[in-house]
C-alpha positions in Angstrom: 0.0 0.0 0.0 1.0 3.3 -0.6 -0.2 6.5 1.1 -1.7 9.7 -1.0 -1.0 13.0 0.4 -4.6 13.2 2.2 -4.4 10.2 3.9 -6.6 7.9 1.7 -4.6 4.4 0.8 -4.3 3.3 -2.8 -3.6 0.2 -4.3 -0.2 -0.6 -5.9 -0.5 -2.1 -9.5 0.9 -5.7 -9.1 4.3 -6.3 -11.4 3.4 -7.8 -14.0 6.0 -10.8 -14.6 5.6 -10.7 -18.5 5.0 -8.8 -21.2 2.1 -10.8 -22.7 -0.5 -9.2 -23.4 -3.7 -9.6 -21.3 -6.2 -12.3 -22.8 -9.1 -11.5 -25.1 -12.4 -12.1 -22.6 -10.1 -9.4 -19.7 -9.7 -6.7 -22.7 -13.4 -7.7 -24.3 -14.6 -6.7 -20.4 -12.6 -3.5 -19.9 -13.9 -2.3 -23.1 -17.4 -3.0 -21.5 -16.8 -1.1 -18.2 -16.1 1.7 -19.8 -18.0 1.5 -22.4 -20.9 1.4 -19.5 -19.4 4.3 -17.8 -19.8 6.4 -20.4 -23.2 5.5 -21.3 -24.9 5.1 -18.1 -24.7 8.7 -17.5 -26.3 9.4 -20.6 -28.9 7.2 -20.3 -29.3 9.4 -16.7 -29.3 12.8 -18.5 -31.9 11.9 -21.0 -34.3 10.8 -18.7 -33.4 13.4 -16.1 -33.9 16.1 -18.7 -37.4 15.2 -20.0 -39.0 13.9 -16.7 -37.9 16.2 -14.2 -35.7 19.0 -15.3 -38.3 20.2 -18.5 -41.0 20.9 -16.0 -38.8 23.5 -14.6 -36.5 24.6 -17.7 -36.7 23.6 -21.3 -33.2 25.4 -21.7 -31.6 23.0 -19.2 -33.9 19.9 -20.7 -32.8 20.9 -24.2 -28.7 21.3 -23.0 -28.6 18.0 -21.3 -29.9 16.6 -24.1 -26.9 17.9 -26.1 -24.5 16.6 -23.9 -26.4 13.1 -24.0 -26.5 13.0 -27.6 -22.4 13.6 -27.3 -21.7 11.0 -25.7 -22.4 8.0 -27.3 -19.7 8.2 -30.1 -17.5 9.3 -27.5 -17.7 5.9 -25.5 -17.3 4.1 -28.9 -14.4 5.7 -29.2 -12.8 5.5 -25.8 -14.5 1.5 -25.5 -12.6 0.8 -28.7 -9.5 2.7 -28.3 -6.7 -0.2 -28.2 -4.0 -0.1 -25.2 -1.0 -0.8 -27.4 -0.8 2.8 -28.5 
C-alpha cells in the first residue's frame, strides 16, 4: 500500500512478470466497463432532462440533451481505443 498525500490508501499495481498481453475475454470486459461508464450517465441525463428537469427549464432539458447526444460516439471511441498505442 502506498499512502496519498490526504491520507486515503491506494492500491499498488501488481508487477506484471511478462509482457504478454492480457487475454481477449479481460480486454473484451474492460472495453465493456467503460463503455458502460460512459453510457450510463447518458442514459441518466436523457431521462433526467425530460421527466424532471423540463418541467422547470426547457433550456436546461434541451442542454442536457446535447451533452447526452455527445456522448455515445465518444464511449465508442474511448471503448474501442486499443492499449498498445
Amino acid at each position: 500500500m502506498v499512502r496519498e498525500a490526504r491520507g486515503r490508501r491506494r492500491r499498488e499495481r501488481p508487477r506484471q512478470l511478462t509482457d504478454v498481453r492480457p487475454g481477449f475475454s479481460e480486454r473484451q470486459a474492460q472495453r465493456k466497463r467503460r463503455y458502460f461508464a460512459i453510457m450510463g450517465p447518458a442514459l441518466v441525463l436523457i431521462v433526467l432532462a425530460w421527466n424532471v428537469v423540463r418541467l422547470y427549464s426547457v433550456t436546461a432539458a434541451v442542454v442536457m440533451s446535447a451533452v447526452a447526444a455527445v456522448l455515445p460516439p465518444v464511449a465508442a471511441i474511448v471503448a474501442n481505443r486499443h492499449e498498445d498505442r
